[in-house]
Backbone as numpy.savetxt, mean C-alpha at the origin, in Angstrom:
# Nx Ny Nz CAx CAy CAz Cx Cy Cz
3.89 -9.22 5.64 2.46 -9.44 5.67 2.14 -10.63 4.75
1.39 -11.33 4.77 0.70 -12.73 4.43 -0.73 -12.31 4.30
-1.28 -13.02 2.64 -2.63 -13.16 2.47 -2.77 -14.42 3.04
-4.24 -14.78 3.14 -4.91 -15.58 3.64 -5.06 -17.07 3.11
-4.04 -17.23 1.49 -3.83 -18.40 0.93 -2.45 -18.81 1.69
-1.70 -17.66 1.72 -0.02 -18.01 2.58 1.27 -17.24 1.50
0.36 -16.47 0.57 1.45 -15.97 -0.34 2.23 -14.66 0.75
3.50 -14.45 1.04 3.69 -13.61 1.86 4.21 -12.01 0.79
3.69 -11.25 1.19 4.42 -10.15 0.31 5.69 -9.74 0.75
5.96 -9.50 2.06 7.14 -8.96 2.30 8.21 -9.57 1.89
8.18 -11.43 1.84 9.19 -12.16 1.17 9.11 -12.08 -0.35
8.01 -11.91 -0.91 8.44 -11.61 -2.37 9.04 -9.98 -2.56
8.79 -9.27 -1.84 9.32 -8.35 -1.97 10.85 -8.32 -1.77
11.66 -8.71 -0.68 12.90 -9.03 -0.57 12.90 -9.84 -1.83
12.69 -11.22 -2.05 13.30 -11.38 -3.15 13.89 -10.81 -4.38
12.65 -10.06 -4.71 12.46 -9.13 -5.86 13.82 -8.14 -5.66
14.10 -7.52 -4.37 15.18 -6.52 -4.31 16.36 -7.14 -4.74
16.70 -8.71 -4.08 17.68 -9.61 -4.14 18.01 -9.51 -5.47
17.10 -9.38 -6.66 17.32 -9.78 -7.69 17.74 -8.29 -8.51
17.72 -7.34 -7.81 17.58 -5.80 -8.60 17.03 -5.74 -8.94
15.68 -6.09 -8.95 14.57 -5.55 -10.17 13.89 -4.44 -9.24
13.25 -3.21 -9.85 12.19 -2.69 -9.61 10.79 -2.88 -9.19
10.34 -2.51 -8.23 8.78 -2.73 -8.07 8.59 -3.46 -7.57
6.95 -3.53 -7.08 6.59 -4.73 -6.56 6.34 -6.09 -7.40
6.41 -7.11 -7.02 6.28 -8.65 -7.44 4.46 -8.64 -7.66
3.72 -7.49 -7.38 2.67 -7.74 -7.22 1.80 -6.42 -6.92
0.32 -6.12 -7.89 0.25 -5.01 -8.05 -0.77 -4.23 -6.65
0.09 -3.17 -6.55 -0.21 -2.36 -5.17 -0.92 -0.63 -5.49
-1.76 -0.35 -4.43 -2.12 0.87 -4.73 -2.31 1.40 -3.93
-2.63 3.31 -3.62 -2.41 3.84 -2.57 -3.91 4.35 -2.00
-4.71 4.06 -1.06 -6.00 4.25 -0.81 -5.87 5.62 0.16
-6.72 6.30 0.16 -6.81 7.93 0.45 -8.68 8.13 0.63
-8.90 8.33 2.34 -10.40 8.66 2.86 -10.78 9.57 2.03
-11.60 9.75 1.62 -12.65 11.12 0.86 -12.76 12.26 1.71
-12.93 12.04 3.04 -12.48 12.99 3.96 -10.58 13.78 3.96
-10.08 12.54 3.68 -8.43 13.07 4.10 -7.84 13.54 2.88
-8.90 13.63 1.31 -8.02 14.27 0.24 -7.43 15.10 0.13
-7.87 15.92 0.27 -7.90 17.64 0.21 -6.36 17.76 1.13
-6.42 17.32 2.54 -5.23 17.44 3.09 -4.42 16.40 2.59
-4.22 15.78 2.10 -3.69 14.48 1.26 -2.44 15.83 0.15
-3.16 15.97 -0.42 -3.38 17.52 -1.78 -2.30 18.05 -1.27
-2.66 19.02 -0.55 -1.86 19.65 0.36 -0.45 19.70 0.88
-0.65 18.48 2.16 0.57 18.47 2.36 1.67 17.70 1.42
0.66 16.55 0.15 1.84 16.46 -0.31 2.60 17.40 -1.00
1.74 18.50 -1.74 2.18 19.42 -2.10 3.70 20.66 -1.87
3.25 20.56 -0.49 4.32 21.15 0.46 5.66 20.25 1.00
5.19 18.69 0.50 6.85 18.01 0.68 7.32 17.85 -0.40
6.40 18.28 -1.30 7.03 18.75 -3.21 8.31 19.72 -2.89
7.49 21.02 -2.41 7.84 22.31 -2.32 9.15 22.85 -1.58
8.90 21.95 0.03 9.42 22.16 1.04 11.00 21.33 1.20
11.74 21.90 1.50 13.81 20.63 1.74 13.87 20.32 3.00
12.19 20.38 4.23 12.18 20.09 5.45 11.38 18.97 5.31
11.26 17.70 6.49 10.53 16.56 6.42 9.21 16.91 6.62
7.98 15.96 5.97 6.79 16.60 6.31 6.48 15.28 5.53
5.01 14.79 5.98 4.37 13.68 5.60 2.77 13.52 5.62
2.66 12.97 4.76 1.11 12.84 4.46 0.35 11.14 4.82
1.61 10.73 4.66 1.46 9.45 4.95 0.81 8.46 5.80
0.47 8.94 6.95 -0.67 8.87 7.94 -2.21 8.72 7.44
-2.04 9.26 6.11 -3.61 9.46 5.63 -3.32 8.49 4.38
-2.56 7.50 3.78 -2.39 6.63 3.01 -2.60 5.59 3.65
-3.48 4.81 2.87 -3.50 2.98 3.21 -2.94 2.59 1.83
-2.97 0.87 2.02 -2.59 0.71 0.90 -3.44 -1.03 0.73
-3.89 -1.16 -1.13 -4.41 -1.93 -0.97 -3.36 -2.99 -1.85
-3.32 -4.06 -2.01 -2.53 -5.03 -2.40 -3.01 -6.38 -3.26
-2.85 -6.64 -4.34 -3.47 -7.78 -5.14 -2.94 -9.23 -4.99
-3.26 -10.14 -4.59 -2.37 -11.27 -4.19 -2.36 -11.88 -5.71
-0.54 -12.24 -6.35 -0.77 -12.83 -7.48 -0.96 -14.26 -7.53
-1.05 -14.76 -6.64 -1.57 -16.23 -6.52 -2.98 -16.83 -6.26
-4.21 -15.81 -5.61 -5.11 -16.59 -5.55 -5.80 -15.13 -5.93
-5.65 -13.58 -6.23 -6.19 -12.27 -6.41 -7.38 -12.06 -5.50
-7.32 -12.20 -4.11 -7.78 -11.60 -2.93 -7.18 -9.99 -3.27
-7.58 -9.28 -2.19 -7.46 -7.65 -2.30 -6.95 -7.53 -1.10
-5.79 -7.42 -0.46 -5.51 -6.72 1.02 -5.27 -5.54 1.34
-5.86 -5.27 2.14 -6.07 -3.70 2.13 -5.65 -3.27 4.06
-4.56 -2.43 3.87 -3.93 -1.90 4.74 -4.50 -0.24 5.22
-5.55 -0.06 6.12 -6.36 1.04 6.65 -5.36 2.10 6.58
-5.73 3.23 6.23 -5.07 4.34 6.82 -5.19 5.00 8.22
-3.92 5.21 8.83 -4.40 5.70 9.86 -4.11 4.70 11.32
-4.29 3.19 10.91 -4.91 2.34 12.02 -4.14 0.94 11.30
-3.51 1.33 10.23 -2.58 -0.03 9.88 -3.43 -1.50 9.99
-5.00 -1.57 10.08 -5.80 -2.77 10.32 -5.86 -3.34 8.96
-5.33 -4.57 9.17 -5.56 -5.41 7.86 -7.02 -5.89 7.53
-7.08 -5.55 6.34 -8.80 -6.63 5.82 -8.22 -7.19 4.32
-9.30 -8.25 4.39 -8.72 -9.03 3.26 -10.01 -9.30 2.38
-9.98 -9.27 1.21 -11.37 -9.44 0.41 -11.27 -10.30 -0.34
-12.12 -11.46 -0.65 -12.22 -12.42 -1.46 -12.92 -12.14 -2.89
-12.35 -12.68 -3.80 -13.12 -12.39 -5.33 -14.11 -13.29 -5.37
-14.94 -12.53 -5.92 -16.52 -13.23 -6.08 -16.42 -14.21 -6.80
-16.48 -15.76 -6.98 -16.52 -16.68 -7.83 -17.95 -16.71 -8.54
């Protein structure tokens, strides 16, 4: 995926592995509907609990900080639709 300046994450991300380091190259977070918490709660709870596959993950988006120009990309839950937000100058 690519922000809208051209910084690509997925290639800094490979890099980053290339190199052994941990983590992302760039700071990421996990977005969760106000509607989908509660089951969010839940089932992750039960892939705590459970030694069978089970996922919550469907109800995670994720939003993303670009470290080159700090736009916000934000990956929908649910619908994988990219939006991209510009910082207020």
């Amino acid at each position: 995926m690519t922000c809208t300046c051209g910084y690509s994450f997925a290639k800094a991300m490979l890099r980053r592995l290339k190199a052994n380091k941990k983590g992302p190259p760039f700071k990421s977070y996990a977005l969760i509907h106000n509607d989908d918490y509660r089951r969010v709660m839940k089932l992750d709870a039960k892939v705590l609990a459970a030694k069978t596959e089970s996922t919550s993950s469907k109800y995670v988006g994720t939003a993303m900080t670009c470290p080159k120009c700090a736009r916000l990309t934000v990956l929908m839950p649910r619908t994988s639709r990219k939006v991209v937000y510009a910082r207020e100058k």
